[in-house]
N, C-alpha and C positions, 0 to 999 in steps of 0.2 A: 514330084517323082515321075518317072517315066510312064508315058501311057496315061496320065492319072492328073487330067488337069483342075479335076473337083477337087482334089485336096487341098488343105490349107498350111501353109510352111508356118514353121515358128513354134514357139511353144509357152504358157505363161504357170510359171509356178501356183499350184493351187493352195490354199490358205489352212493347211493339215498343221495342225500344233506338231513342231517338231523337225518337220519333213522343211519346210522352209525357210527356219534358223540354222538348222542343219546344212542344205543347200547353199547359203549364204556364204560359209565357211568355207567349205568345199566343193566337190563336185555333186549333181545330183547324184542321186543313188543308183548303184547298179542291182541289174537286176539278174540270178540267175536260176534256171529253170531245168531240175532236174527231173526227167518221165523214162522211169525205167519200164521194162516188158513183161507184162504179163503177171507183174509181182500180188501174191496176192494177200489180206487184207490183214491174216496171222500169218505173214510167212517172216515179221522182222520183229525182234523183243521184246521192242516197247509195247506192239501190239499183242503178246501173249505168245507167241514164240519159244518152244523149251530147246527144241533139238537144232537151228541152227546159230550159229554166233554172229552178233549185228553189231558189234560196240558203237561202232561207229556212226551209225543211224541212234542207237540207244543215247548216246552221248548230243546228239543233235537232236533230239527232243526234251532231255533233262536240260539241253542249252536254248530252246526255243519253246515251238507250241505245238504241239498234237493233235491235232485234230480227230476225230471220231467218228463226224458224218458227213465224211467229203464224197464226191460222187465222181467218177470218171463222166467222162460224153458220151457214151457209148459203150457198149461191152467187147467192141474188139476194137483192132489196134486204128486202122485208116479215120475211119471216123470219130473217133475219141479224139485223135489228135487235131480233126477238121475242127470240132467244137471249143478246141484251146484256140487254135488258130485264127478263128474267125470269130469267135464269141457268142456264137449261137449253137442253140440244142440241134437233136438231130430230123428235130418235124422243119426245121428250114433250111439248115445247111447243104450245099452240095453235098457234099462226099457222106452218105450213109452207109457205105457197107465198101468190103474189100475187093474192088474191083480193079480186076488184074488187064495190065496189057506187056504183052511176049511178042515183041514185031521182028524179025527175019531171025538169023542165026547166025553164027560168028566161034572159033575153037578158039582155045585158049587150051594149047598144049592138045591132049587127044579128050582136051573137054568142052562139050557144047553148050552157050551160053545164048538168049536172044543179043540182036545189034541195041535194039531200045527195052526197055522193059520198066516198071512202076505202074503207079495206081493211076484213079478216075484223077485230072485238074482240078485243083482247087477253081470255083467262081473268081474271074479275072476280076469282074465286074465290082464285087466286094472286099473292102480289106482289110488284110489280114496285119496278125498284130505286128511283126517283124515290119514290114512295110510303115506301120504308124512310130514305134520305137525311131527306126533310121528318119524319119524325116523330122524326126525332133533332136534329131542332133546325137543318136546314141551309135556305138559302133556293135554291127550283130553280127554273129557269129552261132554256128548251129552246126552239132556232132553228134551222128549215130541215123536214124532212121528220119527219113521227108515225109513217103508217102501223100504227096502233094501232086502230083501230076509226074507221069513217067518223061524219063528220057528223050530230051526234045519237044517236049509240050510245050503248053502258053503257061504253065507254070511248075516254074522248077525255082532251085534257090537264086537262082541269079535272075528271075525276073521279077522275086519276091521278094526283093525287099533285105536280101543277104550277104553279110560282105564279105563272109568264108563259111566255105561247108568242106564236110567230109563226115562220108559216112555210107550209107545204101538208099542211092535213090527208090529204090524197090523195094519191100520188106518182105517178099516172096527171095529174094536173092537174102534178106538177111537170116534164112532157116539155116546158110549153113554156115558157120561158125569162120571156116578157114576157105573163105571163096575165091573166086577168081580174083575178083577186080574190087576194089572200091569206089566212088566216086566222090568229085573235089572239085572245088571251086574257090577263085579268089578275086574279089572284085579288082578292076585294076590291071590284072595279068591275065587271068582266062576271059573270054565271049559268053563260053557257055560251061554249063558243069560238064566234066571230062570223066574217065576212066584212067584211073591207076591201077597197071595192073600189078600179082603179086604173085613176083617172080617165084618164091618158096614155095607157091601151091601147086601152079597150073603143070606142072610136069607130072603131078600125081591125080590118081583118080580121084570124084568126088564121092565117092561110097565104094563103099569094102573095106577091108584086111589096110589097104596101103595109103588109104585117108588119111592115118593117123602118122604116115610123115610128111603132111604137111604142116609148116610152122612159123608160118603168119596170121596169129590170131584175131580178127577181127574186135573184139571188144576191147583189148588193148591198144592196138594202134588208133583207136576213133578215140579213148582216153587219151592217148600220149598225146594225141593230135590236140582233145580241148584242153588240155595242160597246158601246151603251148602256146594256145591261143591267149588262154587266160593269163599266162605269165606275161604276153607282151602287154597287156592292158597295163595304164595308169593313171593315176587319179586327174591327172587333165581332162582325161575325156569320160562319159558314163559309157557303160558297157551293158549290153542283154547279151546272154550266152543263152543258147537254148540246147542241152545237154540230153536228148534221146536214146539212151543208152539202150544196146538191145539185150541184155541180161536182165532176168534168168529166162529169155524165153529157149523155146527147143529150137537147134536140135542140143543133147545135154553132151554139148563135148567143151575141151578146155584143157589148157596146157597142163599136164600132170606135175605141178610144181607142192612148193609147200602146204599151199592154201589147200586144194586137193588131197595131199596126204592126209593132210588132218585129220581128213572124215573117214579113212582107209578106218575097218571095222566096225564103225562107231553105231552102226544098225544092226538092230537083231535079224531085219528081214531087208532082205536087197529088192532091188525092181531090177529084171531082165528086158530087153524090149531089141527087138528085132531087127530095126528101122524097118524107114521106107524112101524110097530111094525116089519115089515122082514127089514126094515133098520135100526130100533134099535133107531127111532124118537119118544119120548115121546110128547101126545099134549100138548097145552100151548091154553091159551086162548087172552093173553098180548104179543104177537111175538116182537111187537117192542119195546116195556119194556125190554123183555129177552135181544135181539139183541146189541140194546144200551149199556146196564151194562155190557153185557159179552164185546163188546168194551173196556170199561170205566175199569172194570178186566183186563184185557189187559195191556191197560194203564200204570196201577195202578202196575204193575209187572215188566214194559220196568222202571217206573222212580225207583223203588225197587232197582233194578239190578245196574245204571248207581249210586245210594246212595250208595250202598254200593262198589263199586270201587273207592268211592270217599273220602269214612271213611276211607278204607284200603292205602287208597295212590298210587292208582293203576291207578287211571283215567287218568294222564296223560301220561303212557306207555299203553294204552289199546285202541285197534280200533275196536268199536262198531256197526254193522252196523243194523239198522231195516229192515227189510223188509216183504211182504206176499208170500205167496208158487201161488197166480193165484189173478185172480178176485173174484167179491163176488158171493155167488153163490143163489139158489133159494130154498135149502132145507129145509125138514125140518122147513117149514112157515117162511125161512126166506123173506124180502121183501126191493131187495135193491133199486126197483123202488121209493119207500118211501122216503127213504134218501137220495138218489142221487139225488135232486130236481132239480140239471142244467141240468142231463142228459147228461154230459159231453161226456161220450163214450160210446158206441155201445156196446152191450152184456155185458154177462156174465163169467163165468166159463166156461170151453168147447167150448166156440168159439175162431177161433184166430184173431178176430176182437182184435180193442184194450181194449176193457171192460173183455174181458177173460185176458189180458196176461199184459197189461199196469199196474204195481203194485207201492205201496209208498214206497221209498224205502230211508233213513235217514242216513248218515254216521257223526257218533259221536268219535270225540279224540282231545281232549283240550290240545291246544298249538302245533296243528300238521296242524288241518284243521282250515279253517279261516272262522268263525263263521258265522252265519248267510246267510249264501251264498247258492243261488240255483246257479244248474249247468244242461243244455239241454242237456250232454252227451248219447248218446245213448249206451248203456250197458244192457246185460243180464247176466240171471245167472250163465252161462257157462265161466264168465268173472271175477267171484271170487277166481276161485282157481289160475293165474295168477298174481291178484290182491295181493291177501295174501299171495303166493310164493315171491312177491315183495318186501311189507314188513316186511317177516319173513328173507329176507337176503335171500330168497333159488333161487340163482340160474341155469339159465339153464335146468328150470324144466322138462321141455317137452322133453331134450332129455335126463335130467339123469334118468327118470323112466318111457321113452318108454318099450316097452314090445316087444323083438327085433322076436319074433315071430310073432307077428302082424304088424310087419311096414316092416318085411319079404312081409307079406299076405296083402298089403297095407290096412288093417282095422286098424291102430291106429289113433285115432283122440286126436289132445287139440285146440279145436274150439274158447279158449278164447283168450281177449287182456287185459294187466291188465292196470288199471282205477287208477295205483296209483298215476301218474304225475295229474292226475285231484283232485286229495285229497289233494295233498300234494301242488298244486301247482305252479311244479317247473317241468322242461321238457316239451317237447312235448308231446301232447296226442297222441298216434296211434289213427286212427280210423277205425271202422268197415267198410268193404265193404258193408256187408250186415249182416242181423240177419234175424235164418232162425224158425220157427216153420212146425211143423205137431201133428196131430192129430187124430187116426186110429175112435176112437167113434163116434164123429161127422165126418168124413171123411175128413177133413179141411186140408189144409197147409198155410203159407202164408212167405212174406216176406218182409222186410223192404231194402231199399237200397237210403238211406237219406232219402229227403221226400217221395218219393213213398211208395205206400206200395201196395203188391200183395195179396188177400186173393182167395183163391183155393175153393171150396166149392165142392164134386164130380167128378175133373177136370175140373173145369170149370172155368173161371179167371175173376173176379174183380180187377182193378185198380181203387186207393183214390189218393190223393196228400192230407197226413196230413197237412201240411202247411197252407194249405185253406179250408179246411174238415176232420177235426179232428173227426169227428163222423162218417166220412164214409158213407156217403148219397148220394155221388154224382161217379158212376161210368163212368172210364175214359179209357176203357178199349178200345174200338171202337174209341178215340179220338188218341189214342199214341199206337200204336198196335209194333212199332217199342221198346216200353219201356216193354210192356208184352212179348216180343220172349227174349229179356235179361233177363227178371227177371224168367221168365221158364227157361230158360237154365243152372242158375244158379240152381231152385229146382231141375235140373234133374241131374246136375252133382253131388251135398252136398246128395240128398237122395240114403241111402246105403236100398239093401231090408231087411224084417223083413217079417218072416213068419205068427210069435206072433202078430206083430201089423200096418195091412196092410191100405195101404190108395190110393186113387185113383190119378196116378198123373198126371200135368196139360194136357188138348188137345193139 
């Protein structure tokens, strides 16, 4: 691969009952990866959902496995996604928090956008799973949010490893729903990711009264786009599709079509909310009308997606997973105090309680996993790229594309265990010792090590026992001081420093 002469080409089928007979026949299996925004952990049926309509997620877990204790990477979006990406938690990973870059300025009609804009680069140095997929021979493909390095970095899709993008290199540009540009990349024909811009919008402002004629919506066209992506696919070749949808995050706007009606009275009490216009949140008067649909949108594009690999003949070599990038969050008028009526878990976004980081998370592949079936496995996101090295055949991953300078410099990490004998089945599950979070914004860390769970708040330690306090109400901290010097010990040995995204660790 470019740049990347430590890596090892080739790939050899690993000896997974199933997956290798399977292979045989066919092609290996494709893998596809859906991580929607902000979704949170009862906002969809199967997970205890009254008020809005999910069939199609419902239906893709009565067809698949459900999971219960899956864990985002993080509790906001940039870094959740670094920990899919790279396979480590967020005490080693670069990218720990949302750091933004806005470099010069540029109109688009009588509206002001930066020339470059997106997050901190991904670590060039380390890599990432797109990168390992293509060099074993899969075609990658990735629609909706990067948040990988801004505009012009040393990492963008096209030096990572990707063979088509589209979507918002930025995820500060993806607040507003109907924006200026998109960005797009296609191995082969573009250098570099580009700007498409859209023509519908830019003649209108991007907040007020006249917002709402603009009408190119961004969540759709990044859909249509991995439609068609995935529609060119065929069973010649295996396929990773990395599907980052940015629904339901804010701001809560959305083309007033059917889906939308739907929800027209269907609350006793509405959400009004004002916007704000330096975040790029238009107001709404109907919050939970928006909220709901853009849901039900969602939805409406997870059963799109699993239809048409099902027309093509694909569905049964294809492993589907759902999942959200954090919890739900509060922007933007959204209000997930509303919906969540049990009040199941504790916070939100930004906390590493488990309402920030406890996400739904769905794994779909007919005639591989056995249907209907939930599973308490405790798994995060740093436990995909393992996962789908498993069933891509590829292995020995961690050591054939360590990065022998780093493991020189003892900084290489792959924090993951992969989850495929729990899919599949068949083997034993490895289990985590522990699952770790931090969080530089809210100064948080925390940690799981079965039922315990440690949450750090400015060094300071809270002890829960999920087991019997799922909501974390009742601190145990003072009762088992012998189980907090273990589970500090553990945060202080996994946290590497970071000067970018600093955080206080435990007393």
């Amino acid at each position: 691969m470019e740049n990347k002469q430590w890596f090892l080409l080739g790939c050899g089928l690993m000896a997974v009952p199933g997956i290798q007979a399977q292979a045989q026949q066919t092609q290996r299996p494709n893998i596809i990866y859906i991580m929607c925004d902000d979704l949170g952990y009862a906002d969809v049926g199967c997970y205890g959902q009254e008020y809005i309509s999910t069939p199609n997620l419902d239906r893709m877990a009565r067809e698949g496995m459900r999971f219960t204790q899956a864990y985002a990477g993080s509790p906001v979006s940039a870094p959740s996604r670094a920990s899919f990406m790279t396979g480590q938690h967020t005490g080693h990973t670069k990218v720990r928090g949302n750091k933004e870059y806005r470099i010069g300025s540029i109109m688009y009609g009588n509206n002001q956008d930066p020339v470059q804009t997106g997050q901190e680069p991904y670590d060039t140095a380390h890599v990432i799973l797109p990168e390992i997929m293509k060099d074993n021979g899969y075609t990658t493909g990735m629609f909706g949010k990067w948040a990988g390095g801004y505009e012009g970095s040393i990492s963008t899709p096209a030096t990572r490893g990707i063979d088509e993008y589209y979507g918002f290199m930025c995820q500060f540009q993806a607040h507003l729903y109907y924006p200026n540009f998109l960005n797009a990349y296609t191995r082969g024909i573009d250098e570099e990711v580009r700007r498409e811009i859209l023509e519908n919008n830019i003649d209108h402002p991007m907040h007020g009264t006249e917002y709402k004629n603009r009408r190119d919506y961004s969540a759709d066209l990044i859909h249509q786009r991995a439609m068609a992506w995935i529609d060119k696919q065929t069973a010649d070749k295996p396929f990773f599709g990395v599907l980052t949808y940015t629904l339901p995050h804010a701001e809560l706007a959305q083309p007033e079509d059917s889906i939308f009606k739907a929800y027209q009275g269907a609350f006793c009490v509405e959400k009004t909310y004002g916007g704000d216009a330096g975040s790029r949140y238009n107001p709404t008067d109907v919050g939970h009308q928006q909220f709901a649909a853009m849901v039900t949108r969602l939805d409406k594009h997870v059963g799109e997606v699993l239809d048409l690999l099902r027309r093509k003949g694909l569905d049964k070599n294809t492993l589907v997973i759902f999942t959200s990038d954090n919890g739900p969050h509060t922007e933007g008028g959204a209000d997930p105090d509303y919906f969540n009526t049990e009040k199941l878990l504790r916070g939100t976004k930004r906390s590493t309680t488990e309402g920030g980081i406890r996400v739904p998370f769905i794994a779909w592949w007919p005639g591989q996993i056995e249907a209907g079936t939930v599973n308490d496995h405790q798994l995060a996101f740093y436990d995909l790229m393992p996962t789908f090295c498993e069933v891509a055949g590829i292995d020995n991953y961690a050591e054939r594309y360590a990065n022998p300078q780093l493991v020189k410099e003892g900084k290489e990490f792959f924090d993951g265990i992969s989850f495929a004998p729990t899919l599949l089945g068949d083997g034993e599950q490895e289990k985590h010792e522990f699952l770790y979070w931090e969080f530089h914004e809210t100064n948080m860390m925390a940690l799981r090590m079965g039922d315990w769970k440690l949450v750090v708040q400015s060094g300071n330690c809270q002890l829960y026992d999920l087991a019997t306090d799922l909501h974390e109400d009742n601190d145990l901290a003072a009762q088992y001081p012998e189980v907090v010097e273990e589970m500090k010990a553990i945060l202080l040995r996994e946290h590497t420093h970071s000067d970018m995204f600093r955080v206080t660790l435990p007393q």
